[in-house]
C-alpha positions in Angstrom: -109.8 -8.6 111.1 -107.8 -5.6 111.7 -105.3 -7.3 114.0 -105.3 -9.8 111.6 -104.3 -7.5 108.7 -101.9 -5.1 110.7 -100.3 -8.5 111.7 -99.7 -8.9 108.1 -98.5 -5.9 107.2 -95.9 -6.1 110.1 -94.7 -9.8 108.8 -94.4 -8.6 105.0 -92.6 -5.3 106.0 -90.0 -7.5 107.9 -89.8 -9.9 104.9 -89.5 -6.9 102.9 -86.5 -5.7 105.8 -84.6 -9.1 105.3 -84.9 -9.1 101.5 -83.6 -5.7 101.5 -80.6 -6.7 103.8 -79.8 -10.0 102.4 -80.3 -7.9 98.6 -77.4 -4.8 100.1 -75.0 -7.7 101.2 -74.8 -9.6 97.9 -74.3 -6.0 95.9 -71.8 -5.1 99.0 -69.8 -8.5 98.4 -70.0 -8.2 94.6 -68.3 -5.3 94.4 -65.1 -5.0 92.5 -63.8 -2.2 95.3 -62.8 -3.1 98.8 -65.7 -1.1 101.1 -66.1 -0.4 104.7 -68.8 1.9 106.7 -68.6 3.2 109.8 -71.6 4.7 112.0 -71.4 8.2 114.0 -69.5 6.2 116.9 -67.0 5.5 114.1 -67.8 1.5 114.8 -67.7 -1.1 111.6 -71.0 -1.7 110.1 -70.1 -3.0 107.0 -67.3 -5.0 105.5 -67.2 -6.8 102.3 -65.2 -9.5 100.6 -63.5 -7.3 98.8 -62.0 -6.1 102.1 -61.4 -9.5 103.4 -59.3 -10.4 100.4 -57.2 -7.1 101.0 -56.8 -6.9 104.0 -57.5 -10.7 105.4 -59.7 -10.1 108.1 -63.0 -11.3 107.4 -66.3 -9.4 108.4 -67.2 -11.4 111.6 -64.0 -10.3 112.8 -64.4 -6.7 111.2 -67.8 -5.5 112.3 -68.1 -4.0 115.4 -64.6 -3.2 115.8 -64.4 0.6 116.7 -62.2 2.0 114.1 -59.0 0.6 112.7 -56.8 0.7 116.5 -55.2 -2.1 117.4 -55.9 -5.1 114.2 -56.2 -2.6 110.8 -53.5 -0.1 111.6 -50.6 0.1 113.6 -50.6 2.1 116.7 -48.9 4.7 115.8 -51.4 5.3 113.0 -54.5 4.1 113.8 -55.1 8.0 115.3 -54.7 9.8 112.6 -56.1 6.8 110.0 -59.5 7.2 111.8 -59.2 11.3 112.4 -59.3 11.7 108.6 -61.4 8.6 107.5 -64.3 9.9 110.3 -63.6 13.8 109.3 -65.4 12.9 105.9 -68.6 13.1 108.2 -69.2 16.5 107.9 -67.3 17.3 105.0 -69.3 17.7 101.7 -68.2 15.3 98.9 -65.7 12.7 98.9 -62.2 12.7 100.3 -59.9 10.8 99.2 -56.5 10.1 101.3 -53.8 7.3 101.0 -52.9 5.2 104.2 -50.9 1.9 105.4 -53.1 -0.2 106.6 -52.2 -3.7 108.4 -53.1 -7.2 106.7 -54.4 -9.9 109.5 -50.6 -11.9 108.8 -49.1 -9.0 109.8 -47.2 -7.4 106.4 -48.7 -3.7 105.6 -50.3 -2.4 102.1 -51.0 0.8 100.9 -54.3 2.0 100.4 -56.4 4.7 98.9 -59.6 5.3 100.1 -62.7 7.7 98.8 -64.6 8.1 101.4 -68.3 10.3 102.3 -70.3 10.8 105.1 -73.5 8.9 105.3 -76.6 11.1 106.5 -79.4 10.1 108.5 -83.3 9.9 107.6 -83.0 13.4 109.5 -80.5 14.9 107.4 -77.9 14.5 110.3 -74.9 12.7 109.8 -75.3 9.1 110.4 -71.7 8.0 109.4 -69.6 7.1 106.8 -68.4 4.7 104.3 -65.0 4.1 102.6 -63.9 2.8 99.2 -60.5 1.9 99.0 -58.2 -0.7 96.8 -54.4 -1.5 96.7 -52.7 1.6 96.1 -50.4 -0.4 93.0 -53.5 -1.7 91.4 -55.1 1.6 91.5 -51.7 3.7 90.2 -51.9 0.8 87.3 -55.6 1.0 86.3 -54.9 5.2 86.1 -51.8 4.0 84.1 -53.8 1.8 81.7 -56.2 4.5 81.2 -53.8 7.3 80.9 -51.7 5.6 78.3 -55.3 4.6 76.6 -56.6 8.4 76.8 -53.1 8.8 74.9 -52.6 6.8 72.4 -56.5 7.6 71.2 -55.7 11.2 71.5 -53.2 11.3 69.1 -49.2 9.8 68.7 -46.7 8.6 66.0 -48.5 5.3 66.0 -52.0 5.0 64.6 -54.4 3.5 66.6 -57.8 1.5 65.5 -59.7 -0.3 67.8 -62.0 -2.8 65.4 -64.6 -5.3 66.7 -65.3 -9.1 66.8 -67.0 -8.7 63.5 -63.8 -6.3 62.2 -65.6 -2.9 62.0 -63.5 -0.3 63.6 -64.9 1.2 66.7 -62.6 3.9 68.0 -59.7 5.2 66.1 -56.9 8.2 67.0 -56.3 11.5 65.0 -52.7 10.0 62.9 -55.2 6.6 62.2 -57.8 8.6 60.8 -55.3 11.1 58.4 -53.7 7.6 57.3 -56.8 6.0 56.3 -58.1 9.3 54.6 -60.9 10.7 56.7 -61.8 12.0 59.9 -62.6 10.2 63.5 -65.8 9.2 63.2 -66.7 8.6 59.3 -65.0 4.9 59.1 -66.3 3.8 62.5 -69.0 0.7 61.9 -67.8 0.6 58.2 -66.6 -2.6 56.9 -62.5 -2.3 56.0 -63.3 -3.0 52.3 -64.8 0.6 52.1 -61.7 2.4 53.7 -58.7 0.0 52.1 -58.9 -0.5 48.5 -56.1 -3.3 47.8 -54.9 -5.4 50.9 -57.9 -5.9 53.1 -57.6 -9.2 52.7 -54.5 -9.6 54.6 -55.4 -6.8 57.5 -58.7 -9.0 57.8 -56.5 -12.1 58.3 -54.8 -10.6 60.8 -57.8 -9.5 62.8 -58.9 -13.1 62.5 -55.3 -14.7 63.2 -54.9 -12.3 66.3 -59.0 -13.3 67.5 -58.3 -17.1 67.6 -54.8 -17.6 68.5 -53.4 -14.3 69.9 -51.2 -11.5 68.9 -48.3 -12.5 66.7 -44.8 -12.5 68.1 -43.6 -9.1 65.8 -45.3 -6.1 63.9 -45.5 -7.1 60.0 -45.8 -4.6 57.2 -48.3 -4.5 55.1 -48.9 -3.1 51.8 -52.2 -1.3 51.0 -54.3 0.8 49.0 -56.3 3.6 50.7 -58.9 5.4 49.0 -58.8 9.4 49.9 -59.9 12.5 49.0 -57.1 13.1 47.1 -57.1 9.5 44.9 -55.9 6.1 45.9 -52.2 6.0 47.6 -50.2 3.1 48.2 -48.7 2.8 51.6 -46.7 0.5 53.5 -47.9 0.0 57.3 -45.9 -1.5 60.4 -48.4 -3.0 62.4 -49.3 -4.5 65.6 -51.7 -6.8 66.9 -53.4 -7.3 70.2 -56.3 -9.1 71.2 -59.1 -7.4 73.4 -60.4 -9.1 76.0 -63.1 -8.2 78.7 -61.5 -8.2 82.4 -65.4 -8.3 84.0 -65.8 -12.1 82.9 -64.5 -15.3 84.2 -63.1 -16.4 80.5 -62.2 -13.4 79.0 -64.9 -12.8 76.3 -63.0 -11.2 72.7 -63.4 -7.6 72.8 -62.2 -7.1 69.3 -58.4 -6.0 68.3 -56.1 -3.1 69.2 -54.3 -2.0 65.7 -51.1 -0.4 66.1 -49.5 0.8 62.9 -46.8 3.1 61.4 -46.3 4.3 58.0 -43.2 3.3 57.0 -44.3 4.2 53.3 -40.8 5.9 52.7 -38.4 4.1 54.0 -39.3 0.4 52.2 -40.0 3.0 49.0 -36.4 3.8 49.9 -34.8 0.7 50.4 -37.0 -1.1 47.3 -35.7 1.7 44.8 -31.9 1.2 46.0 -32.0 -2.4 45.8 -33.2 -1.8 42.3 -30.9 0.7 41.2 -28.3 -1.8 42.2 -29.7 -4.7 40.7 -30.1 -2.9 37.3 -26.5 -1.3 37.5 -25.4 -4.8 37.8 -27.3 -6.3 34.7 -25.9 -3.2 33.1 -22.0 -4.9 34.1 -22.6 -7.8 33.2 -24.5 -6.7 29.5 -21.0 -4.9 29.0 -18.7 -7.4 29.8 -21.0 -9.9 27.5 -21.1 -7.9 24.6 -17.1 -6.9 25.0 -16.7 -11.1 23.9 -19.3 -10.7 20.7 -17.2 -10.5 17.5 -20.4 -9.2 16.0 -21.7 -5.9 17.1 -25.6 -7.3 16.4 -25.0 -10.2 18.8 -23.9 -7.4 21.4 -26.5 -5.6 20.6 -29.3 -8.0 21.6 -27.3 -9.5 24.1 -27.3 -6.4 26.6 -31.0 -6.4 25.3 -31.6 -9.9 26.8 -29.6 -8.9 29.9 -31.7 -5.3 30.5 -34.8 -7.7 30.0 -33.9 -9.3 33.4 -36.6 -8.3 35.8 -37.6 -5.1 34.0 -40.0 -6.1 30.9 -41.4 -9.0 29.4 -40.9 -8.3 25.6 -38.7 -6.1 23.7 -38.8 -5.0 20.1 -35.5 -3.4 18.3 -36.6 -0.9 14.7 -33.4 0.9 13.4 -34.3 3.6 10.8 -33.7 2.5 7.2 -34.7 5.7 5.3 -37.7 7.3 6.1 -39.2 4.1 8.1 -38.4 1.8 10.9 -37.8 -1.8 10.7 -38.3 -5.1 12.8 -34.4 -5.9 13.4 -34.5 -8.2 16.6 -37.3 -8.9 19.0 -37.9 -11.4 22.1 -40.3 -14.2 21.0 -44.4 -12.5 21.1 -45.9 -16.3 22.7 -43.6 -17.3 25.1 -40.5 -15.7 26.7 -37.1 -16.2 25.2 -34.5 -14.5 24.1 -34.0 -11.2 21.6 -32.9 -12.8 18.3 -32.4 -11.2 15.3 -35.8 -11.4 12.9 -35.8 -14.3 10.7 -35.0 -13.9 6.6 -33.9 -10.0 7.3 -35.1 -7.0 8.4 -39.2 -6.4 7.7 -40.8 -2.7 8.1 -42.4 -1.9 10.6 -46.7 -1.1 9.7 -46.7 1.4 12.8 -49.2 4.3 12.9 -49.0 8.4 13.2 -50.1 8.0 16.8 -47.5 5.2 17.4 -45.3 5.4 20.3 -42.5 4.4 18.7 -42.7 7.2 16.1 -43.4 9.8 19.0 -40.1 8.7 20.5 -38.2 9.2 17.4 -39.9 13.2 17.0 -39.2 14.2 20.4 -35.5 12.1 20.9 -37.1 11.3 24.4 -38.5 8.1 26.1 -42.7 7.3 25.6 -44.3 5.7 28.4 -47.9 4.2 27.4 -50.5 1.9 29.0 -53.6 0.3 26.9 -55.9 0.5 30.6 -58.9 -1.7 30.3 -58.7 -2.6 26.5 -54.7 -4.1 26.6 -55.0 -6.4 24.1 -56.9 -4.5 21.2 -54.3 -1.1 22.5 -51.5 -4.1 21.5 -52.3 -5.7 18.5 -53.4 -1.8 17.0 -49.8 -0.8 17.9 -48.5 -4.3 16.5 -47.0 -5.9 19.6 -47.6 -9.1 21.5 -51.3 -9.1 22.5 -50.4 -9.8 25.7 -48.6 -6.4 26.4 -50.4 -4.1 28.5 -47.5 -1.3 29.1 -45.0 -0.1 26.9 -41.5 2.0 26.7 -39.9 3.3 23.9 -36.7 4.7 24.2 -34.5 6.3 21.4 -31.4 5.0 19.7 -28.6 7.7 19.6 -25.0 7.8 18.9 -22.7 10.6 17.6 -25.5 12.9 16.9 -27.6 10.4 15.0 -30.4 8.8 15.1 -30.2 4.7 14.4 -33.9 3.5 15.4 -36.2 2.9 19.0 -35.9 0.2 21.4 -39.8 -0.6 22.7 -39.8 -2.5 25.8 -43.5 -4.6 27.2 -44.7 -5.4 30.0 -47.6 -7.7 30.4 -50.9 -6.7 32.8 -49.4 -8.5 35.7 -46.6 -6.0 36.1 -47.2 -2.4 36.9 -46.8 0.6 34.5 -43.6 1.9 33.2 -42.5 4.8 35.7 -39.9 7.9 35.2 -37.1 6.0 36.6 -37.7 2.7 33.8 -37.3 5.4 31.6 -33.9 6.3 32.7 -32.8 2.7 32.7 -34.1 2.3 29.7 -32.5 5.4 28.2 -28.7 3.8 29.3 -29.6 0.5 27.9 -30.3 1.9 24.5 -27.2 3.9 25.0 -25.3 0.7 24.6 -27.1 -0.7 22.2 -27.0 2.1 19.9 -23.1 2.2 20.5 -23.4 -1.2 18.9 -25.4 -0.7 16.3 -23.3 1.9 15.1 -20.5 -0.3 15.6 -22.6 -2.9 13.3 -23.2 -0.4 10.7 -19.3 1.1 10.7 -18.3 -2.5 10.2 -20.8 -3.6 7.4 -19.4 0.3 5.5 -16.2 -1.0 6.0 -16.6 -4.6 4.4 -18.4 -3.3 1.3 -15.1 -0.5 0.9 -13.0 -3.3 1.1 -14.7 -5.0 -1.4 -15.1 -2.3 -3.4 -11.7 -1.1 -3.3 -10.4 -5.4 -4.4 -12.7 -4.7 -7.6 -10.9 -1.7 -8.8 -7.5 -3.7 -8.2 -8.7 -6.5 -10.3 
């Protein structure tokens, strides 16, 4: 019985052996690194496929070879190659060194190795082994982290990594000031919590880049973060690339690298001075269209009509007749057309203390005023179109006097009136007011003239 049990202890310790071997040779060969080990004598114990793709030689023909001499390095080197790679023996830690090394067709790569010394079940020192890989691949992996530990340290580029599911997951320091908060609050959080306006397209993106790959060139987007000091609207240049693992066999998505820049100022720039010049145009052609109007009223609403271009969707003309305002010319309040003068004569204009109009005409300055989330009942209070949602009144002035206001609407798809509508508006009623003055200089002059045959008669 006790042969018969020590028998099987023997026969399921060696099972246990050749598991245990045939287990350290599958991790050996499934190892990303190229690995070697050598015993006290310096002989090859251990080389894995790794190695063989490296360096060529396969490990039948590798183990049991006594150091590199005479197939892994050339003569001349083979010396000093195993002097260093062996001195790791009975050196603490690892050492790492850089070597040429010889491929089995001959051509030579450069290497670096880490390599340790291997101790014994006695402590002593049993041998050693040696990592190495292509020196090129391993100088580009450093690379690709270095440049990595950079861009997500901070740069003039923000950085946001964001997951399969569009949650960001690593962001650097310019990424996180941009989108309003510090490194670690919007990680996990869905996009529609840290962009107010424009998530849709950045999501697109994320999804566009996922299934098909990164586009060919940035695009800019417009967007509306929400930070601590209010919503701002910004304009980013952004890149896309898609993340994908380089452990599988198909690369699996990682999730998307976002590279953008905030180019806020520049488009802000650019949109204002295409504007400027588009306006200043409008304005030329407003003046060379009312120059051919024999009546100064027809000029009048003409450089109306051509201010109206782009700018506003209604505007209302009220010259002062005594101590009120009246309706003189408008733009249509159902549909958009023209600014015609107001059907059988002038009619006053029912506006309120708190009107803009009127607070136009006290301080001889241009009134900017939205009606917010009740438009239409802000409108049809103030007696406009119900559809207006923004308005500008700006004051009629020539040689000293006062001849009415000019109220320009926009509708709720438009944004508010800002300072610099005000200053177009301002040298658009400068015009018209030189014509309305005109207008009234002629009529004065008509009734003289008639005035002056009725005494000759």
């Amino acid at each position: 019985m006790s042969a018969s049990r020590g028998s099987g202890t023997a026969d399921a310790s060696a099972s246990g052996a050749v598991a245990g071997a045939e287990l350290l040779a599958a991790l050996l060969d499934g190892m990303d690194a190229a690995l070697c080990a050598f015993d006290a004598e310096g002989v090859v114990t251990h080389w894995n496929r790794e190695a063989e793709r490296i360096l060529g030689w396969s490990a039948a023909e590798a183990v049991g070879r006594k150091g590199f001499a005479g197939w892994a390095a050339r003569a001349a080197d083979a010396d000093e190659v195993g002097r260093r790679l062996m001195a790791a023996r009975d050196a603490p830690g690892r050492q790492v060194h850089e070597f040429a090394l010889l491929r089995k067709d001959g051509g030579r790569v450069l290497v670096r190795t880490q390599s340790a010394g291997v101790p014994g079940a006695d402590g002593a020192p049993a041998g050693v082994y040696c990592a190495f890989s292509e020196l090129h691949a391993q100088i580009d992996l450093e690379r690709s982290i270095a440049l990595s530990a950079a861009l997500l340290r901070d740069g003039p580029w923000g950085v946001v990594l964001v997951d399969a599911d569009l949650r960001p997951t690593v962001l650097n320091a310019h990424a996180a000031r941009a989108l309003g908060g510090g490194r670690t609050s919007p990680l996990g959080r869905p996009l529609g919590e840290l962009v107010v306006q424009g998530v849709e397209d950045l999501e697109g993106a994320f999804h566009h880049v996922l299934a098909h790959g990164a586009p060919p060139a940035p695009a800019e987007l417009w967007v509306t973060v929400r930070t601590r000091e209010g919503e701002r609207r910004r304009c980013w240049r952004s890149g896309f690339l898609r993340l994908a693992s380089p452990l599988s066999e198909e690369p699996a998505p990682l999730g998307v690298a976002w590279l953008f820049q905030d180019v806020t100022e520049a488009r802000t720039a650019e949109q204002n001075a295409a504007r400027l010049r588009f306006r200043s145009h409008q304005l030329h052609r407003a003046a060379r269209a009312a120059a051919e109007c024999e009546d100064p009223m027809e000029a009048a609403t003409a450089t109306l009509d051509f201010t109206l271009a782009g700018f506003a969707d209604h505007v209302l003309l009220d010259l002062v007749a005594g101590d009120r305002l009246v309706r003189t010319a408008a733009t249509p309040a159902d549909a958009p057309g023209p600014c015609l003068p107001v059907a059988n004569g002038s009619v006053p204009a029912r506006y309120g203390p708190d009107h803009p109009a009127l607070h136009a005409l006290d301080r001889l300055a241009p009134v900017r005023a939205s009606g917010g989330d009740r438009a239409a009942e802000w409108a049809a209070e103030r007696r406009w179109p119900r559809d207006a949602a923004h308005a500008l009144c700006a004051v009629l002035r020539s040689r000293g006097r006062t001849l009415g206001v000019v109220t320009f609407l926009r509708t709720s798809d438009r944004p508010a009136f800002e300072r610099q509508d005000a200053e177009h508006a301002e040298s658009a009623a400068l015009r018209v007011a030189a014509a309305v003055d005109l207008a009234g200089a002629v009529a004065a002059a008509g009734a003289d003239d008639g005035a002056d045959a009725d005494d000759g008669d």
